[in-house]
C-alpha positions in Angstrom: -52.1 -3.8 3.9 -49.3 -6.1 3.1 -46.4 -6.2 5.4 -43.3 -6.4 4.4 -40.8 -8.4 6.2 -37.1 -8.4 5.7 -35.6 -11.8 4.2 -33.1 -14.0 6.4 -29.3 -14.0 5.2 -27.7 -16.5 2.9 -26.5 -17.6 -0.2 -30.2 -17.6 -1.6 -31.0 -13.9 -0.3 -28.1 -12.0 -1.5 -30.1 -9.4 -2.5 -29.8 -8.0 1.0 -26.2 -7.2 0.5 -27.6 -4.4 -2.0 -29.4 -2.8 0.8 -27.3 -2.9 2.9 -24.3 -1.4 0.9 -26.4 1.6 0.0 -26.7 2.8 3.6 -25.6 6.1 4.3 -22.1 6.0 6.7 -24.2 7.2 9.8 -26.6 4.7 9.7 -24.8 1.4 8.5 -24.4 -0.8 12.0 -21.0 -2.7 11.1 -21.5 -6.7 12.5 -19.7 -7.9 15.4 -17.0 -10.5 14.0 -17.2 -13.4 16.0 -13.4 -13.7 16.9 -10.7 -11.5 18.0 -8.5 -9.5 14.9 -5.0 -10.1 15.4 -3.1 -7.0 16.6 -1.0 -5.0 14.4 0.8 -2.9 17.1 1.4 1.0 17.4 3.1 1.3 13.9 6.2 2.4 15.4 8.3 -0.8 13.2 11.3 0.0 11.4 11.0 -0.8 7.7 13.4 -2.9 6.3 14.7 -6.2 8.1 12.6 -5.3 11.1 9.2 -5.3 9.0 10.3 -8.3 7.2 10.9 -10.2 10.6 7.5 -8.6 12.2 4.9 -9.2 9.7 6.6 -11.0 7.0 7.1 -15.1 6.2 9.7 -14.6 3.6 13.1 -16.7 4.1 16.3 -15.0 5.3 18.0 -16.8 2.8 16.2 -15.3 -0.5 17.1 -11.7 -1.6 13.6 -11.0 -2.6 13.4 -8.6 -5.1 9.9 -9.7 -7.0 7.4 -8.3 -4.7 5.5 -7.4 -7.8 4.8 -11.1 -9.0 2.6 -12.6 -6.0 3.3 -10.2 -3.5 4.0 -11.3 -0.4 0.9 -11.4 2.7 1.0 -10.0 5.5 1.5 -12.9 9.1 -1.6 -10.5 10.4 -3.3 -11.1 7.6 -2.6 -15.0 7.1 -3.6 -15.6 11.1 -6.9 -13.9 9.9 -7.7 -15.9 7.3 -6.8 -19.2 9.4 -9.2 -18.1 12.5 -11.9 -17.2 9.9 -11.4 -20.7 8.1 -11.4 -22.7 11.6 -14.6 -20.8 12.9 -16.0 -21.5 9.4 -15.7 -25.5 10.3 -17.0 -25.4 13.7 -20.5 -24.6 12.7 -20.5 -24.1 8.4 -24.2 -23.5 8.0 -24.2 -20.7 10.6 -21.4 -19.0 8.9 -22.7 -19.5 5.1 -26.0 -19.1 5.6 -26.2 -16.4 8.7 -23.0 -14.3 9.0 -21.2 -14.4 6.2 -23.2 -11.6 3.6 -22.8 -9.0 6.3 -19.2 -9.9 7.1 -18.6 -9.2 3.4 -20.7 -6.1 3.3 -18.6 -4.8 5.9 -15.3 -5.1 4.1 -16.6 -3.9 0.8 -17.5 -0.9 2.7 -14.3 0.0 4.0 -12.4 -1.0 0.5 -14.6 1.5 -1.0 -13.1 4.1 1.1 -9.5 3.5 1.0 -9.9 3.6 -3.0 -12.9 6.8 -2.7 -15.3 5.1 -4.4 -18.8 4.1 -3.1 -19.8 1.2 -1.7 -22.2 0.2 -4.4 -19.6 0.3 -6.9 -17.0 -1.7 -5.8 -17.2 -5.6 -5.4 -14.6 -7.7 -4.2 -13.9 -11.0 -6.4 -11.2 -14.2 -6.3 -8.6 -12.2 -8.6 -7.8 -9.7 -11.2 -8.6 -12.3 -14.0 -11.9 -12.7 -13.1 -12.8 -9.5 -12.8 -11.6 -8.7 -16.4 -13.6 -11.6 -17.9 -16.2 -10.2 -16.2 -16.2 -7.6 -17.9 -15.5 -8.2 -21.2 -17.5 -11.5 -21.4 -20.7 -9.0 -20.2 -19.8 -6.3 -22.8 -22.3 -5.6 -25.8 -19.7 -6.6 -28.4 -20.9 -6.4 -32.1 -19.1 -7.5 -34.9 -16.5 -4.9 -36.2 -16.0 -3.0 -33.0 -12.6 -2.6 -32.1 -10.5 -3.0 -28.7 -7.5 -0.8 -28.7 -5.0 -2.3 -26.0 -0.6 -1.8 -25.9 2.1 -3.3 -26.6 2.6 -3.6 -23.1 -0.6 -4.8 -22.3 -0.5 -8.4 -19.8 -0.3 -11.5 -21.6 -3.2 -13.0 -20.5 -5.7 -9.9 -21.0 -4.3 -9.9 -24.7 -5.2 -13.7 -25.0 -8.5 -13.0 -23.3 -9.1 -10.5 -25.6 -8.2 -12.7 -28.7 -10.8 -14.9 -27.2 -13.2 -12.6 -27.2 -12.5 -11.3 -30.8 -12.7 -14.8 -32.0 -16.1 -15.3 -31.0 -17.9 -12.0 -31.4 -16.1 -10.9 -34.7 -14.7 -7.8 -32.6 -11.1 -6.1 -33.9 -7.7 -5.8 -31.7 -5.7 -3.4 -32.6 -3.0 -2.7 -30.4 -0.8 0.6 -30.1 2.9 0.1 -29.4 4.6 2.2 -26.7 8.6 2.5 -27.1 11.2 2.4 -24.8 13.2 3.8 -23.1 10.7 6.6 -22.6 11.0 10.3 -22.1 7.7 11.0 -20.7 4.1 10.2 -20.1 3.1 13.2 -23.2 4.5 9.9 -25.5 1.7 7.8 -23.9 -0.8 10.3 -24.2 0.7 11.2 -27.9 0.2 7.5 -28.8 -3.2 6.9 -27.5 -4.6 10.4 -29.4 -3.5 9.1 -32.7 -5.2 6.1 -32.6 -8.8 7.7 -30.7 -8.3 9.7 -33.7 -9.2 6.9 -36.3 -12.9 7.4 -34.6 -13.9 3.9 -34.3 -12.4 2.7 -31.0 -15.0 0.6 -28.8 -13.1 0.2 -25.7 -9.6 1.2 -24.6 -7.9 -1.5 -22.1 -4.9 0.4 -20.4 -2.5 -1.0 -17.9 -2.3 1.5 -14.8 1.0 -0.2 -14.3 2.4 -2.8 -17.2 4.2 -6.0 -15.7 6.7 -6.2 -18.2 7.0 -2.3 -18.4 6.1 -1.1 -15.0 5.5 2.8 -15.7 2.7 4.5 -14.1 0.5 5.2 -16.7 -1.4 8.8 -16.8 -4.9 6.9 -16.5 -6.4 10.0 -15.3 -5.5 12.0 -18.5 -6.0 8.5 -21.0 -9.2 8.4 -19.1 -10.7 12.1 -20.4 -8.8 11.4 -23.6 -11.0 8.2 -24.1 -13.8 9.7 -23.5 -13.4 12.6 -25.3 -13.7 10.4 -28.2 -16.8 7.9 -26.9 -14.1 4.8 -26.3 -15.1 3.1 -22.8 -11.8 2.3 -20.7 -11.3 -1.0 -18.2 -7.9 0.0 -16.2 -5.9 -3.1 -15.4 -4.6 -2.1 -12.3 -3.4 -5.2 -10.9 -0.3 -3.6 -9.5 -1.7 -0.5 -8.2 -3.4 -0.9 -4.9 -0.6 -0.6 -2.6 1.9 0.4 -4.6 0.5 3.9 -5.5 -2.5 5.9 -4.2 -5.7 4.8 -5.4 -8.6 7.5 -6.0 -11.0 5.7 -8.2 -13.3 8.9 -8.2 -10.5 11.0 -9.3 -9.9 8.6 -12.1 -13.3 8.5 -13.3 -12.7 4.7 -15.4 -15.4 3.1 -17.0 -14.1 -0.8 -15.3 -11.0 -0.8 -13.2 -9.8 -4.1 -11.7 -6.9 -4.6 -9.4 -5.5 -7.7 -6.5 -5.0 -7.5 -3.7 -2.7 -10.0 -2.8 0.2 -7.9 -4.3 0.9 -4.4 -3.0 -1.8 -5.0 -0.6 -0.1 -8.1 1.2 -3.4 -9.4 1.4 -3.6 -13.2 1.6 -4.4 -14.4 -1.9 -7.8 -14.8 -3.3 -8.8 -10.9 -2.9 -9.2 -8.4 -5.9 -11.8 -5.6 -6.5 -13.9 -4.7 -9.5 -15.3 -1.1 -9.7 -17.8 -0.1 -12.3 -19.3 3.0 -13.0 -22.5 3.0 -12.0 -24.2 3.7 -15.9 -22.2 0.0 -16.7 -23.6 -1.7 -13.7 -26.7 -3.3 -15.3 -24.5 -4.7 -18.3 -21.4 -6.3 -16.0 -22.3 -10.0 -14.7 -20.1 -12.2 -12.9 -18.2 -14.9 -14.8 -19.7 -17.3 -12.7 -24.0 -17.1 -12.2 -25.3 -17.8 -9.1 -28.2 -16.6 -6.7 -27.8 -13.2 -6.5 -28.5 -13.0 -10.7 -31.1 -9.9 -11.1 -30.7 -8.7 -7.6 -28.5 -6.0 -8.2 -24.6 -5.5 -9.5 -23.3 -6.0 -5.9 -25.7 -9.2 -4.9 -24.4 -10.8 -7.8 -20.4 -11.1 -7.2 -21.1 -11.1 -3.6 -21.9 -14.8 -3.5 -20.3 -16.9 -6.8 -20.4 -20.5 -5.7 -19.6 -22.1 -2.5 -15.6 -21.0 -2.0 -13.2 -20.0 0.7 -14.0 -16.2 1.5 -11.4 -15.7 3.9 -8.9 -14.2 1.7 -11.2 -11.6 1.9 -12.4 -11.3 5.3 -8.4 -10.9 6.1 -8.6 -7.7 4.2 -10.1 -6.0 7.4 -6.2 -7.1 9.3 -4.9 -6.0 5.9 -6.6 -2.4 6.4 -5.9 -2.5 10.4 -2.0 -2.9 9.2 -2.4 0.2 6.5 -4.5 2.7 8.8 -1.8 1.5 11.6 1.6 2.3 9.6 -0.2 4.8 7.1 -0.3 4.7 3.7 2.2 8.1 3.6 4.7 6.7 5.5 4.9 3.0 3.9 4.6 4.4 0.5 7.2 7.7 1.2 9.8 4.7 2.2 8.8 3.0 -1.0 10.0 6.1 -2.8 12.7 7.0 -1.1 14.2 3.1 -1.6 12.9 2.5 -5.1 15.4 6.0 -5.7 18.5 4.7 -3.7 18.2 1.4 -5.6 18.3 3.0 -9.0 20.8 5.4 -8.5 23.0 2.5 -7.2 22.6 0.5 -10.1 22.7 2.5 -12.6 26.0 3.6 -11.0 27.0 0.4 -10.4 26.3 -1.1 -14.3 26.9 2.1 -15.6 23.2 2.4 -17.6 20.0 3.7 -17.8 16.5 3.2 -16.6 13.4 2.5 -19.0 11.8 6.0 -18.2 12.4 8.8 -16.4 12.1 8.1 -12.2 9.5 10.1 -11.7 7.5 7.5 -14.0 8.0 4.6 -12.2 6.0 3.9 -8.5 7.2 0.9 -6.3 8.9 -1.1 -9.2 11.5 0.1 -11.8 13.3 -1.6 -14.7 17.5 -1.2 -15.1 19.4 -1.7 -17.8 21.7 -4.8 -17.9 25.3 -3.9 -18.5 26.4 -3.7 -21.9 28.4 -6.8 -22.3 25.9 -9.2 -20.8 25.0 -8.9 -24.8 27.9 -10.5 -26.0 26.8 -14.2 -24.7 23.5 -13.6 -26.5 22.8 -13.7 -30.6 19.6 -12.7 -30.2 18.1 -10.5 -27.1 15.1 -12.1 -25.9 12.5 -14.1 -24.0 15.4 -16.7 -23.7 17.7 -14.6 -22.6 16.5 -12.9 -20.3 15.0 -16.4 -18.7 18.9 -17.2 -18.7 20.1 -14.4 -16.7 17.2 -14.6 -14.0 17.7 -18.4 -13.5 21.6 -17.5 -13.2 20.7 -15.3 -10.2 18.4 -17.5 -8.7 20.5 -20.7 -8.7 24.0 -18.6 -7.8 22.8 -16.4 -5.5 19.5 -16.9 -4.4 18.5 -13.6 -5.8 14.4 -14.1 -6.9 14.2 -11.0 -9.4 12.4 -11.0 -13.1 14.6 -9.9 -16.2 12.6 -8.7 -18.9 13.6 -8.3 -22.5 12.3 -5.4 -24.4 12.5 -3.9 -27.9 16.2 -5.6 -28.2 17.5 -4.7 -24.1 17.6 -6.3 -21.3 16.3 -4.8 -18.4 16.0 -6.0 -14.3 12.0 -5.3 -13.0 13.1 -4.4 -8.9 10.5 -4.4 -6.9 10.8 -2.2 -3.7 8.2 -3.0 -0.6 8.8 -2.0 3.6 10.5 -5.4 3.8 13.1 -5.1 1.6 16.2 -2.2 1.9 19.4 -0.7 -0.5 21.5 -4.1 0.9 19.1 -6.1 -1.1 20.0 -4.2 -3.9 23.5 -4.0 -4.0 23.1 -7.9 -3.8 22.0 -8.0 -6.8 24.0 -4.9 -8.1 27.1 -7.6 -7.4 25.4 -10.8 -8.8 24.9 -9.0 -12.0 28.6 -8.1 -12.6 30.0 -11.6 -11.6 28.0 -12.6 -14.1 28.5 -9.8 -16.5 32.5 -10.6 -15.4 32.2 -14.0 -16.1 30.4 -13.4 -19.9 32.9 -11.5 -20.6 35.9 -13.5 -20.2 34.3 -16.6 -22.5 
């Protein structure tokens, strides 16, 4: 009788990882991490100034009000990822080749559960990008199917997706969303009259748009997709943070989001959950040992890189669990509402959508007669204002033109609070003052 012995770790046996993720929670044994995590303390911080002194690197000087462009990481987290790097040198084989798999298992593992997915569905990759051209560069594309994505939908997915047309004879057709918007039922009203036309291969939906940041009903667009035989990826590179995250509750087909936004996570993290029907049609953009070894054994290990982004995501957890996602993202709330009701009070305008619709970022209108130094609202214009209110006050916050307005995209995380805003709330009418008087 042949015996049957387990293989050693490394690159070359990810196939372990599989295994390992499909323990049941009672008997997966977590490894020991070879150094210390860095402490997070008893979560008793004020947010605002306090949190941005205690576990943030961002300058005093900058009114930072563009969390959702890079986010900003966690101190924790970045001492993490610098202990894990210096062990990494001391002895590189040993870390590579012995430790490192299960490390990794153990993170995916606890992911899964703060987004209620399991483990075997959820793998952990460089960024949000790479995930989506996993996905769509692994799809059974035949000529003539058609890719509905928005408007709204990020510039580089729609270029990606142009790609992926050009070379597969596939169709985009894109649905336009209008703003300002009354309510999600116009989302859902849009996306049932074109799942209508029959003929829609895949549906790629923003869970929160960059230049639009509403909180799409992905839930509802999900069943509505389905309904109709349309596969969805969610592009949710905004939303792990920044709202709660129930990947079981949405149900998607592919959903992709970073870390190293909402998160704070040091960057170089993002997930990628597929369903597990999809799993044996998704492979990583990059091929490497893990190739036939199962859908987790194959992101696990993608070339030779620095994994420590994602190592750090165990101090990035520590500091959620700690401060609890209720009370960071109830703050988050609660500011992202005293923001907008002081602006809009303060310009006199509108938002893009109704409050309710918007989760840790929101867009304002600009005062009316910022429109007078402009003959034509656009890109251009909006890249006018914003560098105004960078270079004259120091203010880092994204204008966005849409559909012939300008609009300010604020973002509100624990380290920012309402003086922030009223920063800017002034900076805009000096210069709304001071276009008005040419």
């Amino acid at each position: 009788m042949a015996s049957t012995v387990k293989r050693g770790f490394g690159s070359f046996h990810a196939s372990n990882v599989q295994e390992l993720l499909s323990l049941p929670k009672d008997e997966y044994i977590p490894p020991q991490l070879p150094f210390t995590l860095p402490p997070i303390g008893d979560g008793l911080v004020i947010f605002g100034s306090e949190t941005k002194k205690a576990f943030f690197l961002l300058e005093d000087e900058c009114c930072f009000l563009n969390h959702g462009a890079f986010g900003a990481a966690l101190k924790p987290a970045l001492e993490m990822a610098r202990t894990c790097q210096l062990y990494t040198e001391r002895q590189p084989l040993r870390f590579y080749d012995r430790e490192l798999l299960p490390f990794l298992v153990h993170v995916y593992r606890r992911m899964a559960t703060f987004v209620n997915c399991c483990p075997t569905d959820l793998v952990l990759v460089n960024n949000a990008t790479f995930a989506t051209n996993s996905v769509l560069n692994s799809f059974p594309w035949t000529a003539g199917d058609v890719i509905l994505t928005f408007n709204i939908t990020y510039g580089a997915v729609k270029k990606l997706v142009q790609h992926i047309c050009s070379k597969t004879g596939a169709v985009n057709r894109e649905a336009k969303l209008t703003f300002p918007m009354a309510g999600k039922e116009e989302v859902l009203e849009v996306l049932r009259t074109h799942l209508d036309a029959g003929d829609i291969t895949l549906v790629i939906i923003d869970h929160i748009p960059s230049n639009a940041p509403v909180v799409l009903p992905v839930a509802e667009m999900v069943q509505l997709c389905r309904a109709k035989e349309a596969r969805v990826l969610i592009d949710g590179a905004h939303a792990l943070g920044s709202i709660p995250l129930d990947l079981q509750a949405i149900d998607p087909d592919y959903y992709v989001s970073n870390c190293h936004k909402w998160f704070c996570s040091p960057k170089g993290a993002a997930i990628l959950y597929v369903t597990p029907a999809l799993q044996h049609q998704v492979r990583p953009a990059v091929i490497s040992h893990g190739l036939g070894s199962g859908f987790s054994s194959e992101f696990v290990w993608t070339g030779l890189h620095d994994y420590s982004p994602v190592l750090a995501l165990h101090t990035v957890l520590d500091f959620w669990e700690t401060m609890t996602p209720t009370a960071i993202r109830s703050y988050i709330s609660q500011l992202l509402k005293d923001a907008t009701d002081f602006l809009i009070k303060c310009w006199n305008t509108r938002l893009a959508a109704p409050l309710e619709m918007f989760g840790s970022m929101a867009l304002v209108e600009l005062p009316e007669n910022i429109y007078s130094m402009f003959t034509t609202v656009d890109y251009s214009a909006a890249e006018m204002v914003q560098n105004y209110l960078y270079t004259a006050f120091n203010i880092e916050v994204p204008i966005k033109s849409l559909q012939g307005k300008l609009y300010v995209r604020i973002s509100a995380h624990i380290h920012n609070e309402l003086s922030d805003y009223e920063k800017l709330g002034a900076a805009v009418l000096t210069y709304s003052n001071r276009t008005s008087s040419q």
